[in-house]
Residue frames relative to the residue before (quaternion, step in Angstrom):
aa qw qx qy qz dx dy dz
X 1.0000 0.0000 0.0000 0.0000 0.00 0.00 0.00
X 0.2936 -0.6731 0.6438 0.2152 3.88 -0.85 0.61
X 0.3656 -0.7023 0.5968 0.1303 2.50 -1.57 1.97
X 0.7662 -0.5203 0.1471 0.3471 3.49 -1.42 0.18
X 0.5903 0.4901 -0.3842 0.5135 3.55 1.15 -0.36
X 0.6120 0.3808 -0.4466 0.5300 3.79 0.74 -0.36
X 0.5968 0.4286 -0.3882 0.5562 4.33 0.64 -0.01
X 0.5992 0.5228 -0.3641 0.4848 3.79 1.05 -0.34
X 0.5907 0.6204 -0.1588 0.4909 3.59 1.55 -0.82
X 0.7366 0.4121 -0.2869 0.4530 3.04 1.10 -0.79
X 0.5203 0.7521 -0.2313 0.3318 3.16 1.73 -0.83
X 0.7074 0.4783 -0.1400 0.5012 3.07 1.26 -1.34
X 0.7863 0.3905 -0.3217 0.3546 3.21 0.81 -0.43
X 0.4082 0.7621 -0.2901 0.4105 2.97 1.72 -0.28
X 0.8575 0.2162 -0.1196 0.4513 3.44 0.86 -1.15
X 0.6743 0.3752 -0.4346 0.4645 3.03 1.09 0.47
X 0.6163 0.3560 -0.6041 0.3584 3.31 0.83 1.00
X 0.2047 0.7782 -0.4832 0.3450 3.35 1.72 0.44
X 0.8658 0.3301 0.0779 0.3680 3.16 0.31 -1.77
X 0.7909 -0.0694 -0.1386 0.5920 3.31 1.60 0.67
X 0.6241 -0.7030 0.2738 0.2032 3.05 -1.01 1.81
X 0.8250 -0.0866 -0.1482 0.5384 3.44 0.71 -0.18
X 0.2882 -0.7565 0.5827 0.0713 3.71 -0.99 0.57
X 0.0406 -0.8107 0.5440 0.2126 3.75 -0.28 0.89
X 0.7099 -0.5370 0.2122 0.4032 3.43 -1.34 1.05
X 0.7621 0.3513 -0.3865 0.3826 3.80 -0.06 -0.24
X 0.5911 0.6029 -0.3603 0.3966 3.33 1.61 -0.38
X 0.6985 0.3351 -0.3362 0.5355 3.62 1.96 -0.51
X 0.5849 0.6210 -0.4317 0.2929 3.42 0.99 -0.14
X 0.7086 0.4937 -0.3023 0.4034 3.53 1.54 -0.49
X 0.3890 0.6795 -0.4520 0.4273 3.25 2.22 -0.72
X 0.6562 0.5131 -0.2768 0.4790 4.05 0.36 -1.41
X 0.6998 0.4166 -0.2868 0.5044 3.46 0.32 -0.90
X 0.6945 0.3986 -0.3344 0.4970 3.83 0.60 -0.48
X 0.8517 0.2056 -0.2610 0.4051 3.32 0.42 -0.65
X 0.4600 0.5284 -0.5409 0.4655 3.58 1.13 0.98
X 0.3849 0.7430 -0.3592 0.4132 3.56 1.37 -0.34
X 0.6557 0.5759 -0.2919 0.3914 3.06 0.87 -1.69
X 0.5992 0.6784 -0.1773 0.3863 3.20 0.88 -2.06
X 0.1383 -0.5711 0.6871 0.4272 4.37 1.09 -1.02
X 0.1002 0.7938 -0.5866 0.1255 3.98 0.31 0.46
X 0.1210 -0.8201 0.5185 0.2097 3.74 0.14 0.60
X 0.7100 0.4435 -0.3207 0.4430 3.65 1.19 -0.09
X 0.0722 0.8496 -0.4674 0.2333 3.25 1.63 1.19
X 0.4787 0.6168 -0.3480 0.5189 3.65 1.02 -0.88
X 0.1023 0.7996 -0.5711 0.1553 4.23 -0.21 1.55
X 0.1296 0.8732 -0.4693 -0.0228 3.09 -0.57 1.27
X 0.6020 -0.6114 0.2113 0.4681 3.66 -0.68 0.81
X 0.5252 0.5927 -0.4028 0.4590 3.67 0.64 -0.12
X 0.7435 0.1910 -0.2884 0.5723 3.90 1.20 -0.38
X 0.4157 0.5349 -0.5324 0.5076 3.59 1.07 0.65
X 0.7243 0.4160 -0.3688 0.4078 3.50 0.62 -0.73
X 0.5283 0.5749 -0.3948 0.4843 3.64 1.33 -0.44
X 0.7460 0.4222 -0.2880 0.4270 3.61 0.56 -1.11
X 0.4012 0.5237 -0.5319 0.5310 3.92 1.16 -0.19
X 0.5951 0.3553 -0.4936 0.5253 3.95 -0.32 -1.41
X 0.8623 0.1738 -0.3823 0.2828 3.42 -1.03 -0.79
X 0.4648 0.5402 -0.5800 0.3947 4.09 0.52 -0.20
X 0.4143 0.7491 -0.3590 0.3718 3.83 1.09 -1.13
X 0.8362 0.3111 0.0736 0.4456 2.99 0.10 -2.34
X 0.6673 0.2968 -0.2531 0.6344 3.81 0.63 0.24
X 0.9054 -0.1771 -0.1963 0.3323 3.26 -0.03 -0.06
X 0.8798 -0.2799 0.2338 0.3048 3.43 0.64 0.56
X 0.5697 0.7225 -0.1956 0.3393 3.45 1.43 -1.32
X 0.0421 -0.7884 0.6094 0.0729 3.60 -0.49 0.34
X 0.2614 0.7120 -0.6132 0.2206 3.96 -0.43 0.89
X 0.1471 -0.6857 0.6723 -0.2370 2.30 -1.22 2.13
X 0.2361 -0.8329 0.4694 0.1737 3.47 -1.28 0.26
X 0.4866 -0.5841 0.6432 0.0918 3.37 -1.54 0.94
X 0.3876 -0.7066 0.5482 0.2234 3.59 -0.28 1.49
X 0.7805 0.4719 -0.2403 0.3323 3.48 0.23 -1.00
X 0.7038 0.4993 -0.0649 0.5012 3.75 1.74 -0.72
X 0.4941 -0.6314 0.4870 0.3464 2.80 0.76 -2.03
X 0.6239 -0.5346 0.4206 0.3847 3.50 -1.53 -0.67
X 0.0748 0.8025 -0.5873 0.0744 2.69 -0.80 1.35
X 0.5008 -0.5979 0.4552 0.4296 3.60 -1.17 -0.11
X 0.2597 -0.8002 0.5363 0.0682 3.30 -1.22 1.15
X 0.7661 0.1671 -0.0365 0.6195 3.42 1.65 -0.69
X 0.4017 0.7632 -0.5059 -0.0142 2.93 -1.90 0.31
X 0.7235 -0.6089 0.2053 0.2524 2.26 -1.94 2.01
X 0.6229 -0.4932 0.4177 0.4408 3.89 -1.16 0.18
X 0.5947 0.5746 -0.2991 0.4762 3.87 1.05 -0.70
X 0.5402 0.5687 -0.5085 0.3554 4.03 0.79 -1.50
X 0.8149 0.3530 -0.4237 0.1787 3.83 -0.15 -0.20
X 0.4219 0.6861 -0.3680 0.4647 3.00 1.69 -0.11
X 0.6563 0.5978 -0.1818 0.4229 3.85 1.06 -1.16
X 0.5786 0.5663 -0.3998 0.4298 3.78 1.38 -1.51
X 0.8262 0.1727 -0.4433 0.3016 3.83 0.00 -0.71
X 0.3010 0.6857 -0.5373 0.3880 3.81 1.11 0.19
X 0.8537 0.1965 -0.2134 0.4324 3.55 0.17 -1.46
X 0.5702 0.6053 -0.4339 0.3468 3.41 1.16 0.47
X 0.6429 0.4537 -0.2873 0.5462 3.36 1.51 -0.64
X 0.5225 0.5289 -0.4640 0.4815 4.20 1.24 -0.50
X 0.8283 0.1718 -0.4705 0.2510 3.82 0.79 -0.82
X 0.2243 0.8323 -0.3886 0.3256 3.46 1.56 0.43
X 0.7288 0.4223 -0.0861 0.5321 3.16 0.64 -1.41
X 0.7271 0.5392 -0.2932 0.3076 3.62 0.67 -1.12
X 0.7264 0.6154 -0.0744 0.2967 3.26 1.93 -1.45
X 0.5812 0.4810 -0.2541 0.6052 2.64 2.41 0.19
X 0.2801 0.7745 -0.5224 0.2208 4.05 0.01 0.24
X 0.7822 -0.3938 0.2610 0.4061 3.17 -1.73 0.72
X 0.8230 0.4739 -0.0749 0.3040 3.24 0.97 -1.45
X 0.4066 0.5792 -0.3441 0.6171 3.40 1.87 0.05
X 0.5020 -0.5887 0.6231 0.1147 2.66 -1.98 1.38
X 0.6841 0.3444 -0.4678 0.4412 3.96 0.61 -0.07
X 0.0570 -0.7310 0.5758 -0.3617 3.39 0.86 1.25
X 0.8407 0.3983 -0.1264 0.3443 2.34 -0.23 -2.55
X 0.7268 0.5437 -0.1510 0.3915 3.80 0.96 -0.97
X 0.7615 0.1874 -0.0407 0.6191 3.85 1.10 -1.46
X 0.1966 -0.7331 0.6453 0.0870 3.39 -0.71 1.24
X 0.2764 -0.8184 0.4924 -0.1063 3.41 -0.47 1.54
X 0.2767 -0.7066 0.5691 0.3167 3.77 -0.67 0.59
X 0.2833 -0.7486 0.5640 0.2031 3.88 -0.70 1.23
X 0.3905 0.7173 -0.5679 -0.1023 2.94 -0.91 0.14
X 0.5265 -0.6166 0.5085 0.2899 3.22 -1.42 1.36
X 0.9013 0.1187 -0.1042 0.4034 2.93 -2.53 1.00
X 0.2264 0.7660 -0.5255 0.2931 3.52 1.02 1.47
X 0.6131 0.0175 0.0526 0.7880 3.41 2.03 -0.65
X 0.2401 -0.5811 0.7018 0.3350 3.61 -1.47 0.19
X 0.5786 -0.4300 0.6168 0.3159 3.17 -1.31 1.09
X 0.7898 0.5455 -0.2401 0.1450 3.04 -0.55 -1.93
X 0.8174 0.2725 -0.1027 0.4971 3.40 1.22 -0.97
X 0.0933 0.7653 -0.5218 0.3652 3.24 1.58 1.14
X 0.7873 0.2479 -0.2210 0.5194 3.60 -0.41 -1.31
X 0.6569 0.5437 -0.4075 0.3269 4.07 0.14 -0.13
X 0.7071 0.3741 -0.1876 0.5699 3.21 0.76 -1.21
X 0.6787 0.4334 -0.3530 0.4763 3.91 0.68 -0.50
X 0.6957 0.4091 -0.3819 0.4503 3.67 1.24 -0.35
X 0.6471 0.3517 -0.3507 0.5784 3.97 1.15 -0.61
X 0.5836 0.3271 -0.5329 0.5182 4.03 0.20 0.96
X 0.6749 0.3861 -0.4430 0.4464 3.56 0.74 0.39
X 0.7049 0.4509 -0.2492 0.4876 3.10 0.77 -1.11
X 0.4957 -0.5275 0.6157 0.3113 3.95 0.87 -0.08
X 0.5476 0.5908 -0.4966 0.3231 3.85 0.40 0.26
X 0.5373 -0.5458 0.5901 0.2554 3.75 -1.16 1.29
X 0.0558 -0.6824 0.7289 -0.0019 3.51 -1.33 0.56
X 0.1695 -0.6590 0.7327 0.0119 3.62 -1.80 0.93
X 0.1045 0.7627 -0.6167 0.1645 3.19 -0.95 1.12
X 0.4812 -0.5691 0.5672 0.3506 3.74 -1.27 0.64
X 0.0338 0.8055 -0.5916 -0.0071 3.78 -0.99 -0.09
X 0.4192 -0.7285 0.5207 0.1499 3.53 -0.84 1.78
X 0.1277 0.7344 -0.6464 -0.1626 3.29 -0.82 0.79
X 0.3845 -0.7432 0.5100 0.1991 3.43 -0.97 1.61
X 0.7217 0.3233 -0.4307 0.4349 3.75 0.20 -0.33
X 0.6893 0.2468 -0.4760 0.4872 4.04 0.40 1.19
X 0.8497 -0.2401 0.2305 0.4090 3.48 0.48 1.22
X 0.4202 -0.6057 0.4913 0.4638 3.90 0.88 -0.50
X 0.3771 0.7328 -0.5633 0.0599 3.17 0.84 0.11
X 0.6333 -0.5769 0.4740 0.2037 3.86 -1.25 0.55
X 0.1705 0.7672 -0.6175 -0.0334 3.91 -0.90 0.78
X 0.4265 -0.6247 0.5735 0.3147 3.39 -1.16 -0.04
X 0.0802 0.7800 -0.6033 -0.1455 3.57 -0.93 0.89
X 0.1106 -0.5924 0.7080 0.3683 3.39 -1.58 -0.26
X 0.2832 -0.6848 0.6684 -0.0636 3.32 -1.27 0.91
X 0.0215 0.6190 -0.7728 -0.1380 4.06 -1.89 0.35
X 0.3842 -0.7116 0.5830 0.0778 3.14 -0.41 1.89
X 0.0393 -0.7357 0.6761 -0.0046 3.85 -1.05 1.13
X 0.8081 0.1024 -0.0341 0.5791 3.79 0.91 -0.68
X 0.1301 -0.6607 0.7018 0.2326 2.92 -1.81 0.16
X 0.0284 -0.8547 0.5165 0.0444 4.05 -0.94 0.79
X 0.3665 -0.6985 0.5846 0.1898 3.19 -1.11 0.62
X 0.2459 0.7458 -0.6191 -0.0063 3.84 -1.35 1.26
X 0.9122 -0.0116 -0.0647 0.4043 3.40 -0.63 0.45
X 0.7206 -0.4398 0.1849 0.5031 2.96 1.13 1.68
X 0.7175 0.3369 -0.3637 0.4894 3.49 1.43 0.58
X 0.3493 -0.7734 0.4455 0.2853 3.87 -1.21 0.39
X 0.2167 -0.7974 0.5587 0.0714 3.22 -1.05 1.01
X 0.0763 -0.8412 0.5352 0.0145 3.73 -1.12 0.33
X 0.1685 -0.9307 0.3211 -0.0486 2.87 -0.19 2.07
X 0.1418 -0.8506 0.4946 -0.1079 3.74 -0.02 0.83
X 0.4455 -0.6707 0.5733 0.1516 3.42 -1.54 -0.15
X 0.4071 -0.7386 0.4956 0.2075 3.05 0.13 2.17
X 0.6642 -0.4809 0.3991 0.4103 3.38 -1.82 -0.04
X 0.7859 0.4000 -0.2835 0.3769 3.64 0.98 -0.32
X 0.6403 -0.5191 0.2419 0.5118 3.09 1.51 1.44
X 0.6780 0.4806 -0.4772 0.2855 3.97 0.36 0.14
X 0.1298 -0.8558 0.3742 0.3326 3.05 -0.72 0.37
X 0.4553 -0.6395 0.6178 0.0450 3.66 -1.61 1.48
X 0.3256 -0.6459 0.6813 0.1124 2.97 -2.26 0.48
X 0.1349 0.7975 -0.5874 -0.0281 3.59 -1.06 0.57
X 0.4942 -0.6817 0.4626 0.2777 2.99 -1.07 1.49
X 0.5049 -0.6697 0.5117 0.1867 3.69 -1.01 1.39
X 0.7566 0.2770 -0.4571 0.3767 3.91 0.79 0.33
X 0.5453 0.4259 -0.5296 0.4907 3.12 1.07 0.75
X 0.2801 0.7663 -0.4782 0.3250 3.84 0.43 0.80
X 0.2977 0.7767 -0.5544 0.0262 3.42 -0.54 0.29
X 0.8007 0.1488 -0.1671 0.5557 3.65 -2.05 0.23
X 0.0498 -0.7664 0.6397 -0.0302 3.69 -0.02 1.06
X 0.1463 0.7730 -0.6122 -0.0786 3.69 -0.78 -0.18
X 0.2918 -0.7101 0.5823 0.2675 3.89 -0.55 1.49
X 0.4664 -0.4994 0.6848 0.2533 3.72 -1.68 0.62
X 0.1843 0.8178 -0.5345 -0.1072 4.19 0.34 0.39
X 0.5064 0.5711 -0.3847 0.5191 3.47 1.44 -0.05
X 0.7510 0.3236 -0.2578 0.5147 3.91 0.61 0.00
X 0.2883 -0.7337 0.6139 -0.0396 3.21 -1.29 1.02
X 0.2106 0.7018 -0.6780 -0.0582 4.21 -0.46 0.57
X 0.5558 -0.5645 0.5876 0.1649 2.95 -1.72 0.52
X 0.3590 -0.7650 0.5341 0.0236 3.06 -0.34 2.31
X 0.3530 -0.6868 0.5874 0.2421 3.52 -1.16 0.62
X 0.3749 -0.7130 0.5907 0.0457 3.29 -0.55 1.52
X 0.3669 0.7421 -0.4771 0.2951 4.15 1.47 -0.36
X 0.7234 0.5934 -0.1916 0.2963 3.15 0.73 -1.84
X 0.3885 -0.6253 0.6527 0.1789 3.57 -0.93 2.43
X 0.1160 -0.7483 0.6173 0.2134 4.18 -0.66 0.76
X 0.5644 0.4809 -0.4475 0.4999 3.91 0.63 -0.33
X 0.7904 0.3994 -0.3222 0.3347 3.82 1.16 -0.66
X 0.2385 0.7367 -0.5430 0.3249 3.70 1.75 0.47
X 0.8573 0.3638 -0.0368 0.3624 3.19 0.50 -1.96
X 0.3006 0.8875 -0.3218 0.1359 3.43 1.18 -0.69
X 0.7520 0.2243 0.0096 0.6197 3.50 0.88 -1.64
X 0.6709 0.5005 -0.3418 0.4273 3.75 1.15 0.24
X 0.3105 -0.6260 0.6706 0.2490 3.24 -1.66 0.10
X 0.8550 0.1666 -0.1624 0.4634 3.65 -1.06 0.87
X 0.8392 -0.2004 0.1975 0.4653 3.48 -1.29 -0.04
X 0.7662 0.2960 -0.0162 0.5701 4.22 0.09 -0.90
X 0.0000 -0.7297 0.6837 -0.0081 2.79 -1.72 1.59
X 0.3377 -0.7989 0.4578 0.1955 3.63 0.04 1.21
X 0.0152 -0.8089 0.5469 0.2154 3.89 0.53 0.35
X 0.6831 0.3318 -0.5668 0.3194 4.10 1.34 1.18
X 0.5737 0.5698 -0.4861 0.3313 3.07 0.80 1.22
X 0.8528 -0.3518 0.2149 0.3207 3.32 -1.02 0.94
X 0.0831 -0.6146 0.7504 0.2284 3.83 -0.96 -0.35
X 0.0132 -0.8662 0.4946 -0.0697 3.37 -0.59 0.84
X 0.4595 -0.6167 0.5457 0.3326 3.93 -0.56 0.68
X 0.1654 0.8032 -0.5719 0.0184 3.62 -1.01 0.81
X 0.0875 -0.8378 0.5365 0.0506 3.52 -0.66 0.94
X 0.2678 -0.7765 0.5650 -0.0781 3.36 -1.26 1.10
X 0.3838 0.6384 -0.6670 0.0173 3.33 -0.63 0.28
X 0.4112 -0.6809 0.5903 -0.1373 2.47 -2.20 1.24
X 0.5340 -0.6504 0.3915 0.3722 3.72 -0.55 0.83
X 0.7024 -0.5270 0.2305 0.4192 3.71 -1.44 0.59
X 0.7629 0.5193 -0.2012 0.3283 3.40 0.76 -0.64
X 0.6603 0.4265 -0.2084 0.5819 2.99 1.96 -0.34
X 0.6066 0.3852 -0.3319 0.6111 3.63 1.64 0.09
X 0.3557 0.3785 -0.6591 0.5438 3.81 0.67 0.92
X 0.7078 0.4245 -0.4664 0.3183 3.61 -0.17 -1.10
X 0.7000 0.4828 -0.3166 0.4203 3.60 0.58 -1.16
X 0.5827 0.5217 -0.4255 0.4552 3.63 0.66 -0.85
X 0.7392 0.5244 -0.2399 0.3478 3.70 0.36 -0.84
X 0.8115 0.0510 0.0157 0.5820 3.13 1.35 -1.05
X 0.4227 -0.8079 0.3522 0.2111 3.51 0.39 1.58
X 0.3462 -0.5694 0.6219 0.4112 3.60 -1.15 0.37
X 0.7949 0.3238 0.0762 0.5074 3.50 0.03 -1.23
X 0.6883 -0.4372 0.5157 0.2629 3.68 -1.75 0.76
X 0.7288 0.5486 -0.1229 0.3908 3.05 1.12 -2.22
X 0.5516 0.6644 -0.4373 0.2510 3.39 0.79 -1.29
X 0.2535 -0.6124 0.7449 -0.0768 3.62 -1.20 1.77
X 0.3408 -0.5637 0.7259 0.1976 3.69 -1.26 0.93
X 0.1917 -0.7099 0.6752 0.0576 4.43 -1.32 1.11
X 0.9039 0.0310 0.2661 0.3335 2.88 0.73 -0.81
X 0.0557 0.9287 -0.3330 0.1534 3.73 0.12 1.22
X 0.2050 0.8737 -0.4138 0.1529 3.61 0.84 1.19
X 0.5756 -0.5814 0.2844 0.4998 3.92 -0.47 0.22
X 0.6010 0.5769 -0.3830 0.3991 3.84 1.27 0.04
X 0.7413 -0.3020 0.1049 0.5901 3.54 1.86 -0.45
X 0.4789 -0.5980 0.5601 0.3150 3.59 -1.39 -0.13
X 0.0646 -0.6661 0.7377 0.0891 3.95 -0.52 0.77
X 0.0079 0.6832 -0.7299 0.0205 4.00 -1.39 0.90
X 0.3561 -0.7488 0.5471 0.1151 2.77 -1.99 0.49
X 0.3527 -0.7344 0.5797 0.0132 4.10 -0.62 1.27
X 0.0861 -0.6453 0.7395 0.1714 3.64 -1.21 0.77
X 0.5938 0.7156 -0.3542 0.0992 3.60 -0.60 -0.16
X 0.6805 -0.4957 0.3663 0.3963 3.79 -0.97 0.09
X 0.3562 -0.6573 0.5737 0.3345 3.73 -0.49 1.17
X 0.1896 0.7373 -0.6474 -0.0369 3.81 -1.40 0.02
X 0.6256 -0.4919 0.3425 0.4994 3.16 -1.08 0.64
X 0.5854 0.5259 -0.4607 0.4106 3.82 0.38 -0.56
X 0.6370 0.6609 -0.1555 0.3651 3.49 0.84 -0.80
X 0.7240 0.4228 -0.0339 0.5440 2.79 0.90 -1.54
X 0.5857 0.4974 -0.3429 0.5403 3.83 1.43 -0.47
X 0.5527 0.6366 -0.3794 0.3812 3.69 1.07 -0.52
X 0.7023 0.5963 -0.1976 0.3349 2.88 0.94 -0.86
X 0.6763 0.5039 -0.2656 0.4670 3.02 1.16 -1.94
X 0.5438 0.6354 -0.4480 0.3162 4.04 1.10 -0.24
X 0.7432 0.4131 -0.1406 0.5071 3.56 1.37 -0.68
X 0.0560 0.9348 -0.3155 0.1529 2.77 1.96 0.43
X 0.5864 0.7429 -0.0594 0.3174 3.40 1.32 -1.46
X 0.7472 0.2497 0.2546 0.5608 3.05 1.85 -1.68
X 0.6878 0.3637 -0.2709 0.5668 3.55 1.03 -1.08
X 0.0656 -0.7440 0.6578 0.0970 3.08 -1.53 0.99
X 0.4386 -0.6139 0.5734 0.3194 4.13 -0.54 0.32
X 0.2222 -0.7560 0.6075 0.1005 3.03 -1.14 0.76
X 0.5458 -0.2294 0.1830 0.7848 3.22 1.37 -1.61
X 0.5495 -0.1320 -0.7652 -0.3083 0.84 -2.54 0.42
X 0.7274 -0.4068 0.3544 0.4240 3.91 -1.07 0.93
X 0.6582 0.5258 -0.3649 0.3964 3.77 0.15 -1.26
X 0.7801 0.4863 -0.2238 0.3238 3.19 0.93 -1.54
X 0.6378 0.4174 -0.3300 0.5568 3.32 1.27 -0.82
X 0.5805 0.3244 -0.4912 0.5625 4.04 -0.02 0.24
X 0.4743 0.3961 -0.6561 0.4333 3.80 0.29 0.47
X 0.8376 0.3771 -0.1317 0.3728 3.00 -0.24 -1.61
X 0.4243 0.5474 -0.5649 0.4485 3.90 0.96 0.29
X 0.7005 0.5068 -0.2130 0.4551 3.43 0.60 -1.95
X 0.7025 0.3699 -0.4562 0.4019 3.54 0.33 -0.89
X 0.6723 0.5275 -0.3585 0.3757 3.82 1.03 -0.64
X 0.7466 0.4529 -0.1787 0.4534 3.23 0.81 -0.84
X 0.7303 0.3199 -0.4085 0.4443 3.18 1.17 0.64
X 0.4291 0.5444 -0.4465 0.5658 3.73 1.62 0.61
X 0.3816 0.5858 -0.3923 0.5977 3.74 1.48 -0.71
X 0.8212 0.2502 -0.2139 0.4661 3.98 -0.26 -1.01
X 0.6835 0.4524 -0.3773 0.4310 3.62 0.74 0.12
X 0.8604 0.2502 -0.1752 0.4080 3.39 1.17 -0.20
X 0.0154 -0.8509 0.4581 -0.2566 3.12 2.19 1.08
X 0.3962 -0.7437 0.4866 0.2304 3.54 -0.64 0.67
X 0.3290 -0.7877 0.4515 0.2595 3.92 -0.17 0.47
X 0.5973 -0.6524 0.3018 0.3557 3.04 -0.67 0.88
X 0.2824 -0.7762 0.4157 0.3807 4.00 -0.38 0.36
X 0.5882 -0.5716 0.4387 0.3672 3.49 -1.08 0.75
X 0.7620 -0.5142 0.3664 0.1441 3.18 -1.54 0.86
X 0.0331 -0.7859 0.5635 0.2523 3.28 0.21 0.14
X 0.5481 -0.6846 0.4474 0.1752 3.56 -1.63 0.83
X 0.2267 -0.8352 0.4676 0.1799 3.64 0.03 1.04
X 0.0497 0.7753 -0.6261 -0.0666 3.49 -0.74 0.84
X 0.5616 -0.5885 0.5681 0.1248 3.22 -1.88 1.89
């Protein structure tokens, strides 16, 4: 199994032959070597004999073919139908990786940490049995019954990234297909003797399309939804869309009111309650009596209590 600095390796080389057609060898062997530096990486020291090791495995995990052109360089020569699904994965692992307790750009980028944002650990497994078509068993926490513990079997087809959490999305044993968040994963074990036949059918830009967050329900609705939000909270939205869909209606110095096509979900519906402060629903009706009730009970849960009297002494 590759440990994480040898998956940090792959990272690096990955995008920088992303980002330029050909790379001559000392020009990529110092690129690694500089930007494991970064990392206090004590296996900074990169030599082309383990560059040639880390090609075989870029091969075997994701698909890549990079070969070289004496006169040019490295470049990519192949690739698997899946390698784009993988670029922003190994762009956010070296994203994430380049910042750690133990890095000096600590001292420089103040980063939001947050723990168990991805296991490392189950990087190279789950990215090698969705290539290879290999069945996987795993235990899996489910926190809203107690932690209690199941056993799944699972054909991993994706990995996705939502709200700063990872999810892995597969075909349950009764043929549906499910998401599980990858830090509640445990005791993985790849099937490498078995092989199923992955359904290549699947529109992936059209899983997510009409949704916010992790899950499209294709029985729920697509539904027109309008918002509008005070001035200081519609800069924020204008800048950073809720939605593909999102249509500016309307823009006055008292607020911004926009329009959303998409599937309400709880992920969706939690976006909101964050702008809570500012966002009012216009339509659709259903939605705003969500988000009344969800307010108006957190309103009754954090009613201040009356303070106790204080005793007056003559």
């Amino acid at each position: 199994m590759a440990k994480i600095s040898q998956i940090r390796r792959l990272a690096i080389l990955i995008n920088k032959l992303s980002a330029v057609q050909y790379v001559p060898t000392d020009e990529l062997i110092s690129h690694v070597e500089n930007t494991l530096a970064l990392y206090d990486n004590q296996d900074a020291n990169y030599s082309q004999r383990t560059m040639q090791r880390d090609f075989a495995l870029i091969d075997e995990m994701f698909g890549i073919v990079i070969r070289n052109d004496k006169s040019r360089g490295y470049y990519i020569a192949a690739l698997d139908e899946m390698t784009d699904n993988y670029k922003d994965l190994l762009l956010n692992f070296e994203l994430l990786s380049s910042i750690n307790a133990d890095s000096v750009l600590q001292k420089y980028v103040l980063a939001e940490h947050r723990q168990n944002t991805i296991r490392h650990e189950l990087i190279a497994p789950l990215l090698k049995a969705i290539r290879k078509r290999n069945p996987i068993e795993f235990d899996y926490t489910l926190v809203r019954h107690n932690g209690e513990i199941i056993h799944k079997q699972l054909l991993p087809h994706f990995l996705k990234e939502s709200q700063h959490r990872w999810y892995l999305i597969g075909y349950d044993t009764d043929g549906k297909l499910k998401t599980f968040g990858v830090d509640r994963i445990s005791t993985i074990n790849v099937l490498e003797g078995t092989q199923f036949h992955r359904n290549e059918l699947i529109d992936i830009p059209a899983l997510f399309r009409e949704s916010y967050g992790i899950w499209n329900n294709p029985e729920d609705p697509i539904e027109d939804i309008i918002l509008k939000y005070d001035s200081v909270d519609g800069a924020f939205v204008k800048t950073l869309p809720l939605h593909h869909s999102q249509q500016i209606l309307s823009e006055t110095s008292c607020g911004v009111t926009i329009k959303l096509r998409l599937r309400i979900t709880n992920d969706f519906v939690m976006e909101l309650l964050s702008r809570s402060r500012s966002v009012e629903v216009i339509a659709p009706l259903s939605l705003r009596t969500r988000i009344y009730a969800t307010l108006q009970q957190a309103a009754n849960r954090n009613k201040p209590s009356k303070p106790e009297r204080e005793e007056r002494i003559d």
